[in-house]
N, C-alpha and C positions, 0 to 999 in steps of 0.2 A: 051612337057609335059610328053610322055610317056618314054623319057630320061631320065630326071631329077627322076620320079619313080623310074627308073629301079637302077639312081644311087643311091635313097635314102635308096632302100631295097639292094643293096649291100652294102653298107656302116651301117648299120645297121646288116647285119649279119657279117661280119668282124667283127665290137665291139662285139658281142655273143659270136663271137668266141677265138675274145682278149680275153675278163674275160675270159672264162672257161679256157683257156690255163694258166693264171695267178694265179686262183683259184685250180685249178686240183689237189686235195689232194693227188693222186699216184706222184707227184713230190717230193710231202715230207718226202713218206713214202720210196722212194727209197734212196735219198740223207738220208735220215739216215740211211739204212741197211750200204749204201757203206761207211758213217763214223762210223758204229760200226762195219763193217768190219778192216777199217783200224785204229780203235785204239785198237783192239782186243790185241795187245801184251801190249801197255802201259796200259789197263785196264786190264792186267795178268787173260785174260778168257780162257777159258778149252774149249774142243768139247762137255763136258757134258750139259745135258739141266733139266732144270724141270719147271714146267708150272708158266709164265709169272705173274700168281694171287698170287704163293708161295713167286717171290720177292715185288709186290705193297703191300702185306701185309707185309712184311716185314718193308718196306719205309714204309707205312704209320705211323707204332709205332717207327721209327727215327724219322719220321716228327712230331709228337707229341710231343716228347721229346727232339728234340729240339726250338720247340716253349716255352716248359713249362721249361728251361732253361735258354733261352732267356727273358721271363713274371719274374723270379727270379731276373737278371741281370738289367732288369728296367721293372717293372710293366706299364710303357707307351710304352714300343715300339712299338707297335702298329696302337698308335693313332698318334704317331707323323710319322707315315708313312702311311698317312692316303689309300694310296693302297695297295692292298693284297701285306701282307707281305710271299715273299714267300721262298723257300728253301736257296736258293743261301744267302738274306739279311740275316736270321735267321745263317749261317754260316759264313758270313763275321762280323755279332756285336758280336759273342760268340771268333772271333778270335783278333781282336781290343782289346776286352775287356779283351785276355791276359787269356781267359778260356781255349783255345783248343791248343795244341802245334802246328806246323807248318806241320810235318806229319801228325797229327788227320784233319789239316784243308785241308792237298792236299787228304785225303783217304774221305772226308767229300766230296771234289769239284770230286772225280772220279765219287764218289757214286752216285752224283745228275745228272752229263753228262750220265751214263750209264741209267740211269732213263729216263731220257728224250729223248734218243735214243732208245728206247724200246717204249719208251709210244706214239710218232710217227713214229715209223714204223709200230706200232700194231704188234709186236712180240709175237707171243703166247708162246714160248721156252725161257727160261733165264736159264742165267748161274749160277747153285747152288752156285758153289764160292761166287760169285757176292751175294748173299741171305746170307750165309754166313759171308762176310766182314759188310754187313749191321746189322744183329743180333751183333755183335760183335763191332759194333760202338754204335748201342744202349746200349750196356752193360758200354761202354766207358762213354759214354752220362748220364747213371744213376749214376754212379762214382760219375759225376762231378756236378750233382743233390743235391747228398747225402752232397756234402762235403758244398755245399751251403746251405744245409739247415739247416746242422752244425751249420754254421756260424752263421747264420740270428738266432737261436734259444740260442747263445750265447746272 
């Protein structure tokens, strides 16, 4: 009896310590330093830094504008994907759709990787460029706003 104990509470802290090993959110945050390390030349970043909040604010007025691009291009996309519709799909229907040229759409898919390597690492430093290329897609992004709304007002 006092074996079978002994193995049940070993066997029980093994699995405690599977999940936590499994779950261990410093696994996440390091495999992404080391992949925004090593795409640091193809995403053209600099040693310069400026605080992490200057680029999610940045992204978040891309992210807007191109939902509200997308809401132009079909007023249901949304509902027909009835899961959060998120960055990546909002960039894949604007380029199907023959709205964003083929560079707008690779500087579109850097924009989001480096996003989401940031956002789990918990990087407090980003790279101004990088904030930079983002303002500057949203200006892209209102362009292509404007010109639809042209349209729809013909």
């Amino acid at each position: 009896m006092a074996l079978a104990s002994a193995v049940d509470l070993a066997t029980l802290l093994l699995a405690v310590l599977f999940v936590i090993e499994i779950v261990d959110p410093s696994k996440y945050r390091k495999m992404a330093i080391t992949v925004l390390k090593e795409s640091a030349e193809d995403l053209r970043l600099t040693d310069a830094t400026t605080s992490s909040s200057d680029f999610f604010d940045a992204f978040r007025v891309l992210e807007a504008k191109l939902r509200t691009v997308a809401h132009q291009v079909d007023p249901e996309f949304e509902y027909r994907n009835p899961r959060y519709t998120g960055y990546r799909q909002m960039v894949e229907t604007l380029h199907r759709q023959e709205l964003i040229h083929d560079d707008f759409y690779d500087e579109l898919n850097q924009i989001g990787k480096y996003r989401n390597l940031v956002f789990h690492a918990h990087i407090e430093q980003a790279d101004p460029t990088m904030v930079d290329r983002v303002r500057k897609a949203t200006v892209e992004l209102e362009g292509i706003a404007a010109q639809r709304s042209g349209r729809e007002d013909r």
